[in-house]
C-alpha positions in Angstrom: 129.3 77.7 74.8 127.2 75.1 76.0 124.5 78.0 77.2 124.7 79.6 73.4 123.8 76.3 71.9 120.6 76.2 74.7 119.5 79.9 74.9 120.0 80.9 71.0 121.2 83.4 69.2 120.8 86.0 72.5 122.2 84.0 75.0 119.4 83.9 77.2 117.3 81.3 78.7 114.2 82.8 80.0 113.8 84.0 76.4 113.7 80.4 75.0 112.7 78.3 78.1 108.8 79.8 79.2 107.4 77.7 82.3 104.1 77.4 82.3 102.7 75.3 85.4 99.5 75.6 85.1 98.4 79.4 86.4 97.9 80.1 82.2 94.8 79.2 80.0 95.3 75.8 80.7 94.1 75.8 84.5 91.4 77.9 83.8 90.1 76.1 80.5 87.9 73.9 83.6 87.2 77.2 85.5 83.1 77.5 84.4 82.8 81.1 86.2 85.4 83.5 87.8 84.0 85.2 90.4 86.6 87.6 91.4 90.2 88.1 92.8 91.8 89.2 95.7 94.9 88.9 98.1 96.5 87.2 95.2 94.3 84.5 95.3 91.6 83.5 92.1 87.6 82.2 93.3 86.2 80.1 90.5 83.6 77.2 89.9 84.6 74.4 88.5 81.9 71.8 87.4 83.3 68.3 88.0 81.9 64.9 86.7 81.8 62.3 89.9 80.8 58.8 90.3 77.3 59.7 92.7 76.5 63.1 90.4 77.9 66.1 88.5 79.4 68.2 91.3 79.9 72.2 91.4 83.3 72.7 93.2 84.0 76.6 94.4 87.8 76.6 93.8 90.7 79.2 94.9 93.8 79.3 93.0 96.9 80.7 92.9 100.1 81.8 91.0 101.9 79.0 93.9 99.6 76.5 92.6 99.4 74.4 90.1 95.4 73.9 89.8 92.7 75.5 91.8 92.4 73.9 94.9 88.2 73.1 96.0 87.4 75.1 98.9 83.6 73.9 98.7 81.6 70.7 96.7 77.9 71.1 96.4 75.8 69.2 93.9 75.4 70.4 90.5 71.6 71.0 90.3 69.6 74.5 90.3 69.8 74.1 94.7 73.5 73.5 94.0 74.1 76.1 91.5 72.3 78.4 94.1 74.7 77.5 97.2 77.5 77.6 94.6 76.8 81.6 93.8 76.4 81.8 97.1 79.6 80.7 98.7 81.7 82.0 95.4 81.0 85.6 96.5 81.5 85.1 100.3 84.8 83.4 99.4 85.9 86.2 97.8 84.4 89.2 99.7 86.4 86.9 102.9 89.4 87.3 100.6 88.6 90.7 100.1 88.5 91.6 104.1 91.3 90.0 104.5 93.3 92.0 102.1 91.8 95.1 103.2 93.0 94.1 107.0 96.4 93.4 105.9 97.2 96.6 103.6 95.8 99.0 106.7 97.6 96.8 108.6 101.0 98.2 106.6 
């Protein structure tokens, strides 16, 4: 009974109760560019607000984590934005070896 009362009128929870933690909209709202996934894993750039200077941070998410983890900080200037590109693709084409290595591995 006391499930019928919490699911609704199906009995089921996962129709009322969605969990969100953070893979949605919501962790990428910050996300300024995507450049690309691979291995299950999301490379982004994320311009942050810091105490010395606005900071570029190349991020890599996944669906295990709640926000986008910084894999590299450079300053946000038109260097910064440069070294940014720069290290957002070879993140991801790493990513991409790597998942190529591990499928012909299977």
């Amino acid at each position: 009974m006391i499930g019928d009362l919490c699911a609704g009128e199906g009995g089921r929870v996962a129709d009322v109760i969605k969990g969100d933690f953070g893979n949605g909209r919501e962790a990428l709202e910050g996300l300024e560019r995507i450049f690309g996934e691979a291995a299950g894993l999301k490379v982004g750039l994320r311009r942050i607000e810091a105490p010395h200077g606005n900071e570029l941070q190349v991020t890599v998410g996944a669906q295990a984590l709640s926000v986008p983890r910084p894999v590299a900080v450079v300053l946000a200037n038109a260097a910064g934005e440069d070294e940014a590109d720069r290290i957002g693709k070879a993140v991801l084409e790493a990513l991409q070896l790597a998942e190529a290595i591990n499928e012909a591995a299977v």
